[in-house]
C-alpha positions in Angstrom: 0.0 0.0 0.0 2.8 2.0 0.8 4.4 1.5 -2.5 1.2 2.8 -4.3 1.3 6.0 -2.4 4.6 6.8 -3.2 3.8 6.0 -6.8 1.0 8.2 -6.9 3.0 11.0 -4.9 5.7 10.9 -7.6 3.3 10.6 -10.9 1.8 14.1 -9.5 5.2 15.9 -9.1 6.3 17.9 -11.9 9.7 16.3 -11.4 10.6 13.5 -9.9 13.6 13.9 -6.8 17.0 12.8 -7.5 16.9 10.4 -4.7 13.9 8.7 -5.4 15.0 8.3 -8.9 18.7 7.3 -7.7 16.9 4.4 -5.5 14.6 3.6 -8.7 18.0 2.7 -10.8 19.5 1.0 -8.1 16.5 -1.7 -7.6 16.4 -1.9 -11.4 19.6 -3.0 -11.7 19.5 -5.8 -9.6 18.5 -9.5 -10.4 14.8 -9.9 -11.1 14.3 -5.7 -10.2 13.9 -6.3 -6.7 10.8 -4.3 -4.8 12.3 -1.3 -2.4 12.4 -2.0 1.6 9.5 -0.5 3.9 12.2 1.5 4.9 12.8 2.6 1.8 9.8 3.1 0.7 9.3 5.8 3.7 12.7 7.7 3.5 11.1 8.4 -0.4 7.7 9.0 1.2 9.3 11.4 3.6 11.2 13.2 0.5 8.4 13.5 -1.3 5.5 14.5 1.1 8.2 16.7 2.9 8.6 19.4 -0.3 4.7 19.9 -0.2 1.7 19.7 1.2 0.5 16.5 1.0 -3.0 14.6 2.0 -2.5 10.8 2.2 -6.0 9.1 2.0 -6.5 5.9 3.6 -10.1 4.0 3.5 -11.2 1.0 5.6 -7.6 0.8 7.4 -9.6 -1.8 9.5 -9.9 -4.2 6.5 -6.0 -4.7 6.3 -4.5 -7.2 8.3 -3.5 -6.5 12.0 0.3 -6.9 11.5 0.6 -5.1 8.2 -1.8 -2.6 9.7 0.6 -1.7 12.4 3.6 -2.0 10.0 1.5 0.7 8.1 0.4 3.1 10.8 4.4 3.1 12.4 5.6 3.9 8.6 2.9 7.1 9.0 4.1 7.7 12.2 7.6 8.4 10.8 6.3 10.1 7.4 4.5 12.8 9.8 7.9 13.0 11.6 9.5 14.5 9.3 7.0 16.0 6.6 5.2 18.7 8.8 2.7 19.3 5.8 1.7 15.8 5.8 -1.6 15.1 6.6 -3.4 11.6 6.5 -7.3 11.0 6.3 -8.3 7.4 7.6 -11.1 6.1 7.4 -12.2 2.2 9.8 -14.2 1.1 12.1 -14.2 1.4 16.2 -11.9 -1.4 17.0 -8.9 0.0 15.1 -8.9 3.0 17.0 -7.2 2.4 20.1 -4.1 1.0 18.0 -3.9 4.1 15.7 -4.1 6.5 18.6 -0.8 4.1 20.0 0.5 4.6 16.5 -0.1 8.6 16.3 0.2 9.5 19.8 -1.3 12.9 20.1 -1.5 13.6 16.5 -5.6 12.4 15.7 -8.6 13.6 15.8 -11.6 11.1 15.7 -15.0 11.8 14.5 -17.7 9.4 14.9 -20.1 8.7 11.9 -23.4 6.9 11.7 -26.1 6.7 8.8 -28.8 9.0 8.4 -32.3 7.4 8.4 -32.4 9.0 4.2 -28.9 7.4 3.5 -30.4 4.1 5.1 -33.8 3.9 2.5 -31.7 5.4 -0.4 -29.5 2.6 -0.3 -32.4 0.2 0.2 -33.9 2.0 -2.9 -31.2 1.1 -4.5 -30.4 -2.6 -3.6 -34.2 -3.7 -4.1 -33.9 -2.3 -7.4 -31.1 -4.6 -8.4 -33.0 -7.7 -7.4 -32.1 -10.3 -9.4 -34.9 -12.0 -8.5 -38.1 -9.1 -9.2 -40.8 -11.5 -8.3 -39.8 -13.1 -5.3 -40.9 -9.9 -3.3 -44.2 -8.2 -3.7 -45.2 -4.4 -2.8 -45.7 -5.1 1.0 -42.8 -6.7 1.7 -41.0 -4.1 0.1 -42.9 -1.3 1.9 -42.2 -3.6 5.2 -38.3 -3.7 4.7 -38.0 0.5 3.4 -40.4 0.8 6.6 -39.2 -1.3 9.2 -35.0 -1.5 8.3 -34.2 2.3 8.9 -35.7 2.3 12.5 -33.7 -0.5 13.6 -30.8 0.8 12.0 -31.6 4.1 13.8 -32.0 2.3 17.3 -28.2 0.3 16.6 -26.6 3.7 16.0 -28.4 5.5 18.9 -27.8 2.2 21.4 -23.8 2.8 20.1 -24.0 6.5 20.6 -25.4 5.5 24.9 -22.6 2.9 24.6 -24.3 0.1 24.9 -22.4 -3.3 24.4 -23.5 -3.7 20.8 -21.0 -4.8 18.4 -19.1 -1.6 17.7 -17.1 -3.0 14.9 -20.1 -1.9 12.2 -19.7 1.7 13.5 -17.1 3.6 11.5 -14.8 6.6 12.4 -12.9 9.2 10.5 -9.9 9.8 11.4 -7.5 13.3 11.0 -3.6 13.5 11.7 
């Protein structure tokens, strides 16, 4: 993931910095073009983010694997180190949270976000439309769903927002270093 940040960092630059394109011949030269280190891969990320301002936009960081996850969020760490106008947008659920604040000591700021009861029937709207299966559903049980569906997804987010011990894993949270 790393590696297609950097990639993207450098296809925007007007010009492409000596060192990353020093490391670039280096790797190609070797036998089968070997892939550059994590390490490496940050020491570019930190030239490159550090001679602009740069957004780095992560979504679902909860989706990645825990040990590559904290291999990513320690490579951030260390990109925000030394690019002060570096800032990185992460998107996850609740239980990834705790372990980026570890990460990012002192540098987040969390907002909770939960569906709006119109976001909930628009995307019903959307998925009964694509039924693959029209007639296995008639009016009322669609009116039933669009009806019934919203409140309790209304009644999960408010029982999160009390902090109830409902699974908090389906809640998501944006993220801001």
């Amino acid at each position: 993931m790393l590696g297609a940040l950097l990639k993207q960092l450098v296809c925007r630059s007007e010009e492409t910095p000596e060192e990353i394109s020093r490391e670039y011949q280096i790797q190609r030269k070797s036998i089968g073009g070997e892939a550059p280190l994590l390490s490496d891969i940050v020491k570019m990320l930190q030239i490159t983010s550090s001679k602009k301002f740069t957004f780095i936009c992560i979504d679902a960081l909860d989706e990645c694997v825990a040990r590559y996850r904290t291999k990513i969020l320690d490579s951030l760490n260390q990109i925000l180190q030394q690019s002060p106008g570096t800032r990185i947008f992460v998107t996850g659920r609740l239980h990834v949270l705790p372990e980026i604040r570890r990460c990012l000591a002192g540098r987040i700021t969390s907002i909770p976000i939960s569906p709006k009861r119109y976001d909930v029937i628009t995307y019903l709207h959307d998925r009964l439309d694509k039924d693959t299966v029209p007639d296995a559903m008639d009016g009322s049980l669609k009116a039933d769903i669009l009806k019934k569906i919203p409140d309790v997804s209304k009644m999960y987010v408010e029982a999160i927002a009390r902090g109830s011990c409902l699974n908090l894993s389906a809640n998501r949270w944006l993220g801001f270093c």
